[in-house]
BADRENDREN-267085 format. One line per field, with one value per residue (C-alpha): residue number from 0; residue in one letter; chain; x, z, y. Coordinates in steps of 0.02 Angstrom, whole numbers, plus 50000, padded with zeros to 5 digits. Layout:
nr = (NUM; ...)
rest = (a; ...)
kette = (A; ...)
east = (X; ...)
up = (Z; ...)
north = (Y; ...)
This chain:
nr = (0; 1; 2; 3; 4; 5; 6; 7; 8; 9; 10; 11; 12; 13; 14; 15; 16; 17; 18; 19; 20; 21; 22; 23; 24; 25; 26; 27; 28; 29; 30; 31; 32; 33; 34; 35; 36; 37; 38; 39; 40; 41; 42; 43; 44; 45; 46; 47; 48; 49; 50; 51; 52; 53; 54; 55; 56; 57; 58; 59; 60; 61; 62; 63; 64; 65; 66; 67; 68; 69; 70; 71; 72; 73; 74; 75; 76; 77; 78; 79; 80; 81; 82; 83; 84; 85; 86; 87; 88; 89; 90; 91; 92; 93; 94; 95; 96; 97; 98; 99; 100; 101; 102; 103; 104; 105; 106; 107; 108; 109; 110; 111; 112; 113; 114; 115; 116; 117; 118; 119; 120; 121; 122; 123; 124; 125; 126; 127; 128; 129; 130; 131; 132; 133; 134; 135; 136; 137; 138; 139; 140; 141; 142; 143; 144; 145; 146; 147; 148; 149; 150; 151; 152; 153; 154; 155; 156; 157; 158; 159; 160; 161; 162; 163; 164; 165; 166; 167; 168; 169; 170; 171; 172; 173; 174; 175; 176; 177; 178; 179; 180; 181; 182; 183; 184; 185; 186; 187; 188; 189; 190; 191; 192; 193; 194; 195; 196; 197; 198; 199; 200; 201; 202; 203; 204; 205; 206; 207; 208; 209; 210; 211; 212; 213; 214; 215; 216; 217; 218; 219; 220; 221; 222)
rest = (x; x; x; x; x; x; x; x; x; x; x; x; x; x; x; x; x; x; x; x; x; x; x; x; x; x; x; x; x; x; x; x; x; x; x; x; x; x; x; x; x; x; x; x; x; x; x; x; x; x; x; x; x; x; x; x; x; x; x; x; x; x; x; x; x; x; x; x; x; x; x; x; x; x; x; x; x; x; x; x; x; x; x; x; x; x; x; x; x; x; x; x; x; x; x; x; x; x; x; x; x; x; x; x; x; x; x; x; x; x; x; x; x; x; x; x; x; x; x; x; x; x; x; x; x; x; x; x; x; x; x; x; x; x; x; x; x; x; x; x; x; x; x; x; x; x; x; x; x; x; x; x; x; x; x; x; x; x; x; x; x; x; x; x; x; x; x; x; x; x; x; x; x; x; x; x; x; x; x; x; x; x; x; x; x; x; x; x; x; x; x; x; x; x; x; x; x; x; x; x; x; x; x; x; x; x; x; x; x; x; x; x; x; x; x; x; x; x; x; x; x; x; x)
kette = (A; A; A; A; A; A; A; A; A; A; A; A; A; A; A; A; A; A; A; A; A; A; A; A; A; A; A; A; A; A; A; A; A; A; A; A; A; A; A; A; A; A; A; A; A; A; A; A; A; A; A; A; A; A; A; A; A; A; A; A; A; A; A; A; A; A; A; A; A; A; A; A; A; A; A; A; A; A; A; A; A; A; A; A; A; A; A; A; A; A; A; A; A; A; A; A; A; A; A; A; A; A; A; A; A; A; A; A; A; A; A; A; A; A; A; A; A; A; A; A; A; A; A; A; A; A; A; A; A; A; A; A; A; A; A; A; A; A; A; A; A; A; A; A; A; A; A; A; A; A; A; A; A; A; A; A; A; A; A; A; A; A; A; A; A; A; A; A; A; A; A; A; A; A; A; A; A; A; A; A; A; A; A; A; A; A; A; A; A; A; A; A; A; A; A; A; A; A; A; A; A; A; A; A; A; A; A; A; A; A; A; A; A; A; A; A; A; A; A; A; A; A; A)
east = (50851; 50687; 50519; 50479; 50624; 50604; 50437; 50503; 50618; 50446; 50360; 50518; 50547; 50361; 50328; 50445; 50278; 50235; 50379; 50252; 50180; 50320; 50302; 50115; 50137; 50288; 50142; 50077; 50259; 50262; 50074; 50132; 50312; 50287; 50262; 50098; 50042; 50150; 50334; 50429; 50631; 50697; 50878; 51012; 51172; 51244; 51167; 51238; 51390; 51379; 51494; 51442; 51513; 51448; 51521; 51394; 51282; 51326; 51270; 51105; 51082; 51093; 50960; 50829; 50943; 51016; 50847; 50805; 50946; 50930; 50745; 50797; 50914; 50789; 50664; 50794; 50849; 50668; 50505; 50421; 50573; 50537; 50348; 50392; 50501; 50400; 50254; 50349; 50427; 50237; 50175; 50319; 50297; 50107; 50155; 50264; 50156; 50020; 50167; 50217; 50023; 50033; 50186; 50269; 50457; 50581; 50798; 50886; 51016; 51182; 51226; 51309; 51459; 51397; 51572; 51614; 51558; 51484; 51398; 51321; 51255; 51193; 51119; 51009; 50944; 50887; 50807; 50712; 50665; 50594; 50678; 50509; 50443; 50589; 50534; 50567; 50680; 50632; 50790; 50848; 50677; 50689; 50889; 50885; 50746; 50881; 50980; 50848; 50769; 50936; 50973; 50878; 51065; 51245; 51375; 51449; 51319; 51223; 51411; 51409; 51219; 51256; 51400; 51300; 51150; 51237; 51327; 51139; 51094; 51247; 51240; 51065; 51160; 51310; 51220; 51099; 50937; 50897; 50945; 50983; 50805; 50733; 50863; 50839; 50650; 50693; 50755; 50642; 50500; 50593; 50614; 50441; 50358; 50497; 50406; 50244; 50242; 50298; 50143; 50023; 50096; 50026; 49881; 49875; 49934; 49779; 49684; 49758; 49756; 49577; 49549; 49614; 49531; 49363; 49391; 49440; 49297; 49191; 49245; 49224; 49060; 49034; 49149)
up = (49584; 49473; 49560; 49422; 49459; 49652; 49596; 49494; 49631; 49732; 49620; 49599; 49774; 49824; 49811; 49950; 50053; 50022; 50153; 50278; 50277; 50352; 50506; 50518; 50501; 50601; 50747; 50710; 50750; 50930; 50997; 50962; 51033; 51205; 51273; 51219; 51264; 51178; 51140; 51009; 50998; 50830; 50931; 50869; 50899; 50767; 50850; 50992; 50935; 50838; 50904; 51005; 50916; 50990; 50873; 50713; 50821; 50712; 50561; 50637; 50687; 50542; 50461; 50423; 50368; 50242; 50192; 50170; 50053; 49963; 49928; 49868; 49746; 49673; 49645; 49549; 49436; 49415; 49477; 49440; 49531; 49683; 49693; 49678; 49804; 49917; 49902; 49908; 50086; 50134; 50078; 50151; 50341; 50325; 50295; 50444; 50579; 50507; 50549; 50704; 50767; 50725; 50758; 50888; 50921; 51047; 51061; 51224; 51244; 51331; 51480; 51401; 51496; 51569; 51501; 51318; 51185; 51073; 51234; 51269; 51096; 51097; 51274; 51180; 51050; 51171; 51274; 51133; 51041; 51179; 51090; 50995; 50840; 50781; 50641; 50487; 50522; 50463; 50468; 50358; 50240; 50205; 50170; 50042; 49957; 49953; 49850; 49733; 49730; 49666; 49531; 49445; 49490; 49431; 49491; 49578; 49687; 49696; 49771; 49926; 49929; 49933; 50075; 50189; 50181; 50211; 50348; 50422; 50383; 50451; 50614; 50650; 50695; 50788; 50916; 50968; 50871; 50762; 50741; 50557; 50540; 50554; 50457; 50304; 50311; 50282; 50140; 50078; 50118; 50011; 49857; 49866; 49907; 49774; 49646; 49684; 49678; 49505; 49471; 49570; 49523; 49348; 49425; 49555; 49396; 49267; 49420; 49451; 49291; 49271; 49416; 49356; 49195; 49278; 49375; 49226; 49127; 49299; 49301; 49125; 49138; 49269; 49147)
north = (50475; 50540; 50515; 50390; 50295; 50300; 50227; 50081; 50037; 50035; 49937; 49803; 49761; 49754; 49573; 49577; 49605; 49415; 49360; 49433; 49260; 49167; 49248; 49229; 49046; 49036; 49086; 48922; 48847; 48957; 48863; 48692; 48727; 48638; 48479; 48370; 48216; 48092; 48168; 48040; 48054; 48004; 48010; 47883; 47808; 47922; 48066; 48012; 48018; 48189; 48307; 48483; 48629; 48776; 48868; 48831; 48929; 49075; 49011; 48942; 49101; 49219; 49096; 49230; 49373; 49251; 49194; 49386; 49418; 49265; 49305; 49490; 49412; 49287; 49420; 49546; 49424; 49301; 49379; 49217; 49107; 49232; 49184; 48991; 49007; 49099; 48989; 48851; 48890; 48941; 48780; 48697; 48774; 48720; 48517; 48555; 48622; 48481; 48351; 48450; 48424; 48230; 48187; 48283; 48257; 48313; 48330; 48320; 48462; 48448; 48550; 48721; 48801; 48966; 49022; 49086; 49168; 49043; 48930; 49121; 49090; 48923; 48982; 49088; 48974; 48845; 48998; 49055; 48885; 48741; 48563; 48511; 48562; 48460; 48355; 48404; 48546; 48714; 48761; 48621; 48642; 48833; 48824; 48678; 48795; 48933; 48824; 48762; 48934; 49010; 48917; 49075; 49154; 49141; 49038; 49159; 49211; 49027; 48968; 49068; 49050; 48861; 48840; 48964; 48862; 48689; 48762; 48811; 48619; 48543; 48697; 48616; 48434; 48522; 48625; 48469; 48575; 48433; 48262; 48165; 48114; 48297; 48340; 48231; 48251; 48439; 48403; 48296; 48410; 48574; 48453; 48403; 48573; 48672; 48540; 48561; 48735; 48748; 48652; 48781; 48942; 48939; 48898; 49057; 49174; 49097; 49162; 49314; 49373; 49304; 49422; 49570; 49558; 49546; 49681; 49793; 49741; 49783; 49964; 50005; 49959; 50102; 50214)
């Protein structure tokens, strides 16, 4: 590979760098992840009822990867698609912690077997994640914008794109993570943060390029 190719496969994949975000604001998620003052449950009798299948801890667990890939594939095929995306999911973990702060929710766990595989996986989860932060699911919110972010893509990658992230959605109800009210409010928060996004990204890009032109006419001045 040339040097000026090595450069435009730089220059492609740098708007990568705005995924740094997520985990900035995911340190928002970590301080309010205990136990406050008044702890809601949104359980029901359907929740209740909602089968334990350690096993879906797999796919709840290769969450970011798949967000990773998903967001490489956006941004080869639709730079613009990418930055929706992206600013929608920042946007969209934002409303969250705000609704996290306000309205604090919590889901009791069932007793894991010390013994197999999969409980050894679930095991982890619940070590690493206390049960609050639960409503909306960010899980839930950041997969269904996987699926509205890549309809930029074919069929036959939006497919698999698809069944992975409704396996995440559906994994967050089978390992007791979420229950069917954090779950829908996911989704309700991706369609309304995918939509308003579209309306602030030309926004951000008049500015941007506002910006830029400033600056240009700044340094000829100096020329």
């Amino acid at each position: 590979m040339s040097t000026e190719e090595r450069k435009t496969t730089k220059g492609m994949y740098k708007p990568l760098l705005w995924l740094l975000a997520v985990p900035l604001l995911n340190i928002l998620y970590a301080l309010q992840n205990h136990s406050g003052d008044q702890v809601q449950s949104l359980v029901t009798d359907v929740d209740r009822s909602t089968p334990f299948i350690p096993e879906f801890a797999v796919p709840y667990m290769i969450w970011y990867p798949f967000l990773i890939l998903v967001f490489v594939l956006i941004l080869r095929k639709d730079k613009q698609e990418y930055y929706r995306t992206v600013l929608a999911m920042c946007l969209g973990l934002l409303l969250s912690n705000m609704i996290f702060f306000m309205f604090q929710t919590i889901v009791p766990r069932p007793e894991v077997s010390s013994s197999g595989f999969f409980n050894h996986l679930v095991s982890f989860v619940y070590a690493n994640d206390k049960p609050y932060n639960c409503f909306p699911s960010v899980h839930v919110m950041t997969s269904t914008l996987m699926i509205f972010g890549s309809q930029a893509l074919g069929w036959m990658k939006r497919i698999p794109i698809i069944l992975i992230a409704l396996c995440i959605i559906v994994s967050t109800l089978f390992i007791k993570q979420h229950v069917i009210a954090d779950v829908l409010a996911g989704m309700l928060l991706a369609r309304f943060v995918f939509w308003f996004a579209a309306y602030l990204l030309p926004v951000f890009n008049k500015r941007m390029t506002t910006g830029s032109a400033k600056e240009a006419v700044h340094y000829a001045d100096y020329e």
